[in-house]
C-alpha positions in Angstrom: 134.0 -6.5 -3.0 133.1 -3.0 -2.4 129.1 -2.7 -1.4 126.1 -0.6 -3.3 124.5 2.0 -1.1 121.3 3.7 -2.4 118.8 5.9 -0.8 115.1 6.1 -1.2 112.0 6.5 0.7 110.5 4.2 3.0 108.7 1.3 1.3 106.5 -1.3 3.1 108.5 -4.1 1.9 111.3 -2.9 4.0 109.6 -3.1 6.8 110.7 -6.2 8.7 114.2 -5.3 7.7 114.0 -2.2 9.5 112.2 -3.7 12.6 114.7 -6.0 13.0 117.2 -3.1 13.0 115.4 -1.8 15.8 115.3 -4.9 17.8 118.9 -5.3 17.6 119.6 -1.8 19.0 116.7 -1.0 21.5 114.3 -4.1 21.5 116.6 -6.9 22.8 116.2 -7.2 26.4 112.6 -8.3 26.2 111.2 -12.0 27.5 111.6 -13.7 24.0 113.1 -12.7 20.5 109.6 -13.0 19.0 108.4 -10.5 22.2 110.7 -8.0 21.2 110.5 -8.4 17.2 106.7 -7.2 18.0 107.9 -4.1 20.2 110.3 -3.4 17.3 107.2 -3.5 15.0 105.1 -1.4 17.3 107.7 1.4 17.7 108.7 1.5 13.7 104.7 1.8 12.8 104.3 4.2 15.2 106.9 6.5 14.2 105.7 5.9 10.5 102.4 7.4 11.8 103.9 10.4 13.1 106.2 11.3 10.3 106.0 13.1 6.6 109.3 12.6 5.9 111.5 9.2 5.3 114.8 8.0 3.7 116.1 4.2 4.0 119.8 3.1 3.0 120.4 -0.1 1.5 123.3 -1.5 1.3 123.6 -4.1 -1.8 119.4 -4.1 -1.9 119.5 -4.4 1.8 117.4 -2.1 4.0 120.0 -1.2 6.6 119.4 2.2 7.6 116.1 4.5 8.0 115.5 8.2 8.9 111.8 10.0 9.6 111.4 13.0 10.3 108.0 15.7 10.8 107.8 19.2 10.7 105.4 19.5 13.5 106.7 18.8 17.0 103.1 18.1 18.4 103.3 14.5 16.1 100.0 14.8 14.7 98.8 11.0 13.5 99.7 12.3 9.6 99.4 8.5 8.4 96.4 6.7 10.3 97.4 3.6 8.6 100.3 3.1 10.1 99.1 4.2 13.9 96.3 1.3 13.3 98.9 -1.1 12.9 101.2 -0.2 15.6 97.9 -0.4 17.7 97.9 -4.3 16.8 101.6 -4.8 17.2 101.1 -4.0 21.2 97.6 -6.1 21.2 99.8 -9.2 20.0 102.5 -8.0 22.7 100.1 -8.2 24.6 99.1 -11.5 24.5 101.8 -13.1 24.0 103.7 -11.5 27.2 101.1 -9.1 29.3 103.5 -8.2 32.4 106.0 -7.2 29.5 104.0 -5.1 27.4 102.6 -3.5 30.7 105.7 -2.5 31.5 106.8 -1.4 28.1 103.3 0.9 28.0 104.5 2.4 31.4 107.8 2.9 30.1 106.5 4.6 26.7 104.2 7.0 28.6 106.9 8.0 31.6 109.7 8.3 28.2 106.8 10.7 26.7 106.5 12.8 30.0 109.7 13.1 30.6 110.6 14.3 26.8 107.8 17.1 26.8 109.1 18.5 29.8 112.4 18.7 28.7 111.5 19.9 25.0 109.7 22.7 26.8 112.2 24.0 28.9 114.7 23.9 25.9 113.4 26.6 23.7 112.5 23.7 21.1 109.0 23.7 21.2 107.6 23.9 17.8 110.2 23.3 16.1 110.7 20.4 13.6 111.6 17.0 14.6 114.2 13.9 13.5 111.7 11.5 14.9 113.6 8.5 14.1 117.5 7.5 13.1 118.4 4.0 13.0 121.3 2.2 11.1 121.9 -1.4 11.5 125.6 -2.5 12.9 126.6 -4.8 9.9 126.7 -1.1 8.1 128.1 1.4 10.6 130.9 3.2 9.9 129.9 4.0 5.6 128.9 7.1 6.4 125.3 6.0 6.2 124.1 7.8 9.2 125.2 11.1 8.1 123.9 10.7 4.5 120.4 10.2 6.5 120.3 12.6 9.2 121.9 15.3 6.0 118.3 14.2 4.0 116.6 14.9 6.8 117.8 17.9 7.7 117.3 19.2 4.2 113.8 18.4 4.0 112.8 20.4 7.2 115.0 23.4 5.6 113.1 23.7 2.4 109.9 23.4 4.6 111.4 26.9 5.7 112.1 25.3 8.8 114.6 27.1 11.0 115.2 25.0 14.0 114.9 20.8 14.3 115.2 18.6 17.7 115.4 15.1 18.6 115.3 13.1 21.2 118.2 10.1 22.7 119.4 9.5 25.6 122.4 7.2 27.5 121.4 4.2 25.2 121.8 5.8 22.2 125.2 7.1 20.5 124.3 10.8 20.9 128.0 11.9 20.6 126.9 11.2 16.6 124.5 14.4 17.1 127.3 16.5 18.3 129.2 15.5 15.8 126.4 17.0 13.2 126.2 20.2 14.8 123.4 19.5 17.4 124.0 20.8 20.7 122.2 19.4 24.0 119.8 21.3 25.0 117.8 19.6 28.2 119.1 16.6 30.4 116.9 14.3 33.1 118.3 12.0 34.4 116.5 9.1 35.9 115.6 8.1 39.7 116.8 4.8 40.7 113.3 3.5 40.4 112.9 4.9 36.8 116.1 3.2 35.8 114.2 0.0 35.3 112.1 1.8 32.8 114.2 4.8 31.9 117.7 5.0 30.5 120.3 6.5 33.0 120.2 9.8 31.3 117.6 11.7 28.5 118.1 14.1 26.1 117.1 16.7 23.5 119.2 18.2 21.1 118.6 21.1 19.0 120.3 21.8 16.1 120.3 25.9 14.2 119.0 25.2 10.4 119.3 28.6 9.5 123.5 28.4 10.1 
């Protein structure tokens, strides 16, 4: 049986579908499944705060796939909403496992450091961003991705945006970027002691709009 993709913007009932997504790829190592669903939560509603831009995938009905993106690299809050909610996501992490979501607050502030320094030393700065790309595994390999990161891209060109960037790093597939024309343009690479915060390597990519 050959599955129905469709695209649309991000609705709030496709929320949890998409959190889960995220748990599966970068929320899984956590203390408890229900621990990490709420990480997944608090990083999904916060990048919904930060972005003007979405498109999800769903295969047969099925959120499986979501892009954000925002056309201004300092991520101004453009949906309060949704930076209120992530705010209660981390107060039930917090709760429910407080050496965890200590940690995790660490990690997010040492992940944000480290990705202004390298987006300033790139020649990226104030340029638009792909804040977010995440497809689940049960639909890799459709094409989904690309249809996404494509709608994105268009988006921040008929802003009149010349230039986007994103951020990934050694736990991420960034040879997908590569593949879309991005080319890397900042590496750190983490200490030993920031490996157990920090992937092994981070990145941004920068990708020419205006080709």
């Amino acid at each position: 049986m050959v599955s129905r993709v469709t695209y649309r913007p991000f609705e709030e009932e496709d929320f949890e579908e998409l959190a889960a997504i995220l748990q599966q790829t970068w929320h899984n190592e956590g203390p408890s499944a229900e621990y990490g669903f709420l990480e997944a939560c608090n990083d999904l509603s916060y990048s919904l705060s930060i972005s003007t831009f979405s498109q999800v995938a769903l295969v047969d009905d099925k959120p499986c796939g979501i892009v954000l993106a925002c056309p201004d690299s300092s991520r101004p809050r453009s949906n309060k909403r949704w930076f209120t909610i992530s705010k209660e996501y981390f107060r039930r992490m917090r709760e429910l496992e407080p050496e965890a979501a200590a940690a995790y607050w660490h990690g997010v502030q040492l992940t944000e450091s480290k990705n202004d320094s390298l987006l300033a030393k790139s020649g990226y700065a104030g340029s638009t961003e792909i804040t977010l790309l995440a497809v689940s595994s049960s639909a890799r390999g459709m094409g989904i991705g690309s249809v996404l990161m494509d709608a994105a891209t268009t988006y921040l060109t008929e802003l009149g945006a010349d230039r986007a960037f994103l951020y990934t790093d050694t736990d991420c597939t960034w040879q997908f970027y590569e593949h879309h024309g991005f080319k890397r343009a900042g590496t750190y690479r983490s200490t030993r002691d920031e490996r157990r915060l920090l992937p092994k390597e981070m990145y941004v990519y920068g990708l020419d709009l205006s080709a």
